[in-house]
C-alpha positions in Angstrom: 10.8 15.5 -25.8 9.4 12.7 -23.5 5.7 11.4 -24.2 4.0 8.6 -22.8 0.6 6.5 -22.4 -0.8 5.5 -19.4 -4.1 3.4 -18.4 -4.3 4.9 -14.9 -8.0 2.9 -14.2 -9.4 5.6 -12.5 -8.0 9.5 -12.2 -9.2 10.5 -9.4 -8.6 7.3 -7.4 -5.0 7.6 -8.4 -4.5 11.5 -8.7 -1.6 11.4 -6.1 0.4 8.3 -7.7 0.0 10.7 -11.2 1.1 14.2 -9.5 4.0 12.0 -8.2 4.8 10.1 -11.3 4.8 13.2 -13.8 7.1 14.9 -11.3 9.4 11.9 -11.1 9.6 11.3 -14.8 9.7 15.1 -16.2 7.4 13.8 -18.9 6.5 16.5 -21.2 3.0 15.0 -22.7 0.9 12.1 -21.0 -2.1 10.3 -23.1 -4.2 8.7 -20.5 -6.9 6.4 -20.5 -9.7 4.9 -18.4 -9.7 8.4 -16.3 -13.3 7.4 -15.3 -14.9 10.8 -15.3 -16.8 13.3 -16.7 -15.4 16.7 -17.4 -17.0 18.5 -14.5 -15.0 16.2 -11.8 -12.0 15.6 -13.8 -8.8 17.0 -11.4 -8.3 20.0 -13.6 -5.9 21.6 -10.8 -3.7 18.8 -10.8 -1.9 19.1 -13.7 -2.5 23.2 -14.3 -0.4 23.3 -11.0 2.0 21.2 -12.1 2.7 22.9 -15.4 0.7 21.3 -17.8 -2.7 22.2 -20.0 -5.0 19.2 -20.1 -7.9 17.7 -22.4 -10.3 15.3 -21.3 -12.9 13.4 -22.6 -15.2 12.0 -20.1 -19.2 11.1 -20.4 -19.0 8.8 -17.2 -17.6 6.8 -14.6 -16.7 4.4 -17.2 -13.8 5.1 -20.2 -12.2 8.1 -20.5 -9.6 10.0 -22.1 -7.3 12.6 -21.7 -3.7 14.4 -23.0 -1.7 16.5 -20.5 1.1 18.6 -22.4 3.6 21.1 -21.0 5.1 21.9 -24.5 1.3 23.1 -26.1 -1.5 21.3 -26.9 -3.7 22.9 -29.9 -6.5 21.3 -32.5 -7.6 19.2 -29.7 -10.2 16.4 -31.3 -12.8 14.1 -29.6 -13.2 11.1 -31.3 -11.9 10.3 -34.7 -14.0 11.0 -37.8 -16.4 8.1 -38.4 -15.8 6.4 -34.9 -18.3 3.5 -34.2 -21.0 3.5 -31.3 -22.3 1.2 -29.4 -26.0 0.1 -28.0 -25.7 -3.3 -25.7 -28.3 -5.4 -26.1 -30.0 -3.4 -28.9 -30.1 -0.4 -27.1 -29.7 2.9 -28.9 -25.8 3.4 -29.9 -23.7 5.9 -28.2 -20.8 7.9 -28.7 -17.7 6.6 -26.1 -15.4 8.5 -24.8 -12.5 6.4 -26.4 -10.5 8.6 -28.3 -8.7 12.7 -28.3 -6.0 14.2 -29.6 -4.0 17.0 -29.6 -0.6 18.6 -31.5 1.8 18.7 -28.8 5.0 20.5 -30.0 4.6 19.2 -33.4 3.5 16.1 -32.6 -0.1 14.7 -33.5 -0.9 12.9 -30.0 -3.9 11.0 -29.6 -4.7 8.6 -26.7 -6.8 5.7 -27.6 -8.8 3.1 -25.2 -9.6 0.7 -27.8 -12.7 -1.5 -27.0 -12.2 -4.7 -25.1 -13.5 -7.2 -26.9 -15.4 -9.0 -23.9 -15.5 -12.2 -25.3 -15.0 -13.3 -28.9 -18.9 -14.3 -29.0 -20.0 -11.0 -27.2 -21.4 -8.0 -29.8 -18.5 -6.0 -28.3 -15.9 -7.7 -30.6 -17.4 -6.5 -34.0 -17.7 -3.2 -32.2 -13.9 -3.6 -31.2 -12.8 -4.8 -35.0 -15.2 -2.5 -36.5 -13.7 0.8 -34.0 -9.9 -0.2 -35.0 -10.8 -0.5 -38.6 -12.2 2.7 -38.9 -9.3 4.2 -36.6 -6.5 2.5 -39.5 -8.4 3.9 -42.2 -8.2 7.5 -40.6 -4.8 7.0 -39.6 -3.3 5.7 -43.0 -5.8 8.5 -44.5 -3.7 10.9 -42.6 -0.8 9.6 -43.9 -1.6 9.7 -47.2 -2.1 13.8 -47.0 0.7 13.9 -45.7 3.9 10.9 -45.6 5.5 13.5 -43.1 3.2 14.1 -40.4 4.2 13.1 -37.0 1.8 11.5 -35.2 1.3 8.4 -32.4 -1.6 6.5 -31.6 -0.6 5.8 -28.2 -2.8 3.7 -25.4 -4.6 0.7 -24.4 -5.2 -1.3 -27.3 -6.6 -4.5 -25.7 -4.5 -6.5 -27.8 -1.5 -8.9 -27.7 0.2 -9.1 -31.0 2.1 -11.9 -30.7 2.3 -14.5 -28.8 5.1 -13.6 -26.3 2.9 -11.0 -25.4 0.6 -12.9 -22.7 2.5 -15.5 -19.9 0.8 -18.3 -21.7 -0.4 -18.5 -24.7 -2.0 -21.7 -24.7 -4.2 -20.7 -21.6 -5.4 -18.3 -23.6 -6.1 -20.2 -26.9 -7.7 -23.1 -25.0 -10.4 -21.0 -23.3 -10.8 -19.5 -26.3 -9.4 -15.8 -24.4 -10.0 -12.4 -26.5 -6.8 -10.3 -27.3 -4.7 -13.1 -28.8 -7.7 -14.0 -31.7 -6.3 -14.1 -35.5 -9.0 -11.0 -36.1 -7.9 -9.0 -33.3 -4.0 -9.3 -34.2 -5.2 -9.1 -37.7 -6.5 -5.6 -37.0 -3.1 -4.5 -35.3 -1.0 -5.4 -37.8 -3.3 -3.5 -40.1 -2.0 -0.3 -38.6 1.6 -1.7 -38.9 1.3 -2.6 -42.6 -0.4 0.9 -43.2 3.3 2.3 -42.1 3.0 2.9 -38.4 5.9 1.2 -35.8 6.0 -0.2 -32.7 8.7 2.2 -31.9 8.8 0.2 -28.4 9.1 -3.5 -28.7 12.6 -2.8 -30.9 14.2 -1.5 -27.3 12.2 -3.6 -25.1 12.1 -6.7 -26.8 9.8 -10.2 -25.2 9.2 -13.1 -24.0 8.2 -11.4 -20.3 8.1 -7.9 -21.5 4.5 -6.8 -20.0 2.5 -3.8 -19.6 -1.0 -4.9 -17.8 -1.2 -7.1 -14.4 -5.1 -7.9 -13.7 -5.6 -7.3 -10.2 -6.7 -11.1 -9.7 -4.7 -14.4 -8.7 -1.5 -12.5 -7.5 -0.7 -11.9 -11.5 2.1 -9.0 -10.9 3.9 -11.1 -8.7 3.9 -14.2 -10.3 4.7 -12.1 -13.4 1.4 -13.2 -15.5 0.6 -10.2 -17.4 0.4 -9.2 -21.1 1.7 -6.3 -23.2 -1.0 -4.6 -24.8 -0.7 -1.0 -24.1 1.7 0.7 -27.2 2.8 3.8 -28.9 2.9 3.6 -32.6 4.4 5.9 -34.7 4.3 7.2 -37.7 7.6 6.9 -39.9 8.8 10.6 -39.0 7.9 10.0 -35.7 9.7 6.9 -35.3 12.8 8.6 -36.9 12.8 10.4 -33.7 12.9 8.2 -31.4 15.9 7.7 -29.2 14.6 5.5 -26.5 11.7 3.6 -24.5 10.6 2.3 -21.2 7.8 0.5 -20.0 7.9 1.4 -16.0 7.4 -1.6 -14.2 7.6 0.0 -11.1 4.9 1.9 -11.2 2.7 -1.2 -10.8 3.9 -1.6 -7.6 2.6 -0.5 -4.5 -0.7 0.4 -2.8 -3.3 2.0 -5.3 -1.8 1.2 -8.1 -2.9 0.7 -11.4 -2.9 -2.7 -13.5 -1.7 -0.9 -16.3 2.6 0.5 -16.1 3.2 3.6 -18.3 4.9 3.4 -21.6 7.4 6.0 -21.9 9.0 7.0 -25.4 11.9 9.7 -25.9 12.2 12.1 -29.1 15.6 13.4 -30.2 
């Protein structure tokens, strides 16, 4: 079984490039984040004709998730018990549309677009620390019930775990940069230490091993981006897995998005 995350940055701005991708790579489930709609225009045909059932998550033209699966897709969730909201500015908190999943074949999928961060003085970072904190104590709950579940928090994360992961590192810690801070990298490794893998990295192994290329200052080209999209697995998951790829080329081109997919293969 192939599965695989994907930040497209927009759906329905990029259906075509997605249609085309799932045919070329004979993916069986895609997590997909930042579809940037609500359920009512979400491109429901698009996958249904290619094969696939699909659950989305949309409120709006901002965030978004979804899981496409052409091997089942049952016990689909929206949000994770306990998720945080959030109010900007003191305004009254509300539930985003960060988080579903869905048991794919066995598998416990759920695509996550984990809160940016902004800047580490902006009141979306505790929102950020405070979302991934309650999303590790789920996660290690579920483990708990059961130490042979299969499941994979796949998605955008908005974190580089180690320093290899950004094209330079002291850029980012000069000007004082979110996704590199000791309590953001703190908070992945909390998922890591609660026994879920990196089932990637192992395979696809840094320095210059990327996943995101802002749009800005010619980053893809001068290869300036950062890896912080990831599928982590749980240990029976990872037991599966016989091999990875982050497609590259898939950031290339007109319309693409600034985000390549991660692709991870199950024996």
């Amino acid at each position: 079984m192939k599965i695989a995350t994907w930040n497209v940055n927009s759906l329905r701005a990029r259906a075509d490039r997605v249609e085309d991708w799932l045919r070329r790579t004979d993916a069986d489930v895609l997590a997909i984040q930042e579809t940037k709609c609500k359920d009512e225009n979400f491109p429901w045909e698009l996958f249904e004709n290619n094969g696939y059932e699909v659950a989305h998550f949309g409120f709006s033209q901002w965030n978004g998730v979804a899981i496409a699966s052409r091997v089942g897709l049952t016990d689909v969730e929206r949000t994770f018990s306990g998720q945080p909201e959030f109010g900007k500015g003191g305004k009254d908190p509300v539930q985003e549309a960060r988080a579903i999943a869905a048991t794919c074949n066995g598998v416990r999928i759920w695509s996550l677009y984990v809160p940016n961060g902004r800047a580490l003085d902006d009141e979306h970072m505790p929102y950020k620390l405070q979302w991934l904190e309650t999303l590790k104590n789920q996660a290690t709950g579920w483990l708990a019930e059961d130490p042979n579940a299969q499941i994979a928090l796949m998605g955008d994360f908005n974190i580089a775990p180690q320093d290899e992961d950004v094209w330079d590192i002291e850029l980012f810690r000069t000007q004082g940069l979110t996704h590199v801070s000791e309590p953001e990298r703190a908070a992945f490794s909390a998922f890591e230490a609660g026994g879920f893998t990196d089932v990637v990295r192992p395979l696809h192994p840094g320095p210059g091993v990327y996943t995101y290329w802002d749009y800005t200052q010619l980053r893809f080209p001068k290869k300036e981006g950062m890896r912080i999209d990831f599928v982590l697995a749980s240990p029976a998951l990872a037991a599966r897995v016989t091999g990875a790829e982050i497609d590259r080329e898939e950031r290339k081109g007109k319309g693409a998005s600034d985000h390549a997919p991660v692709i991870v293969e199950l024996g």
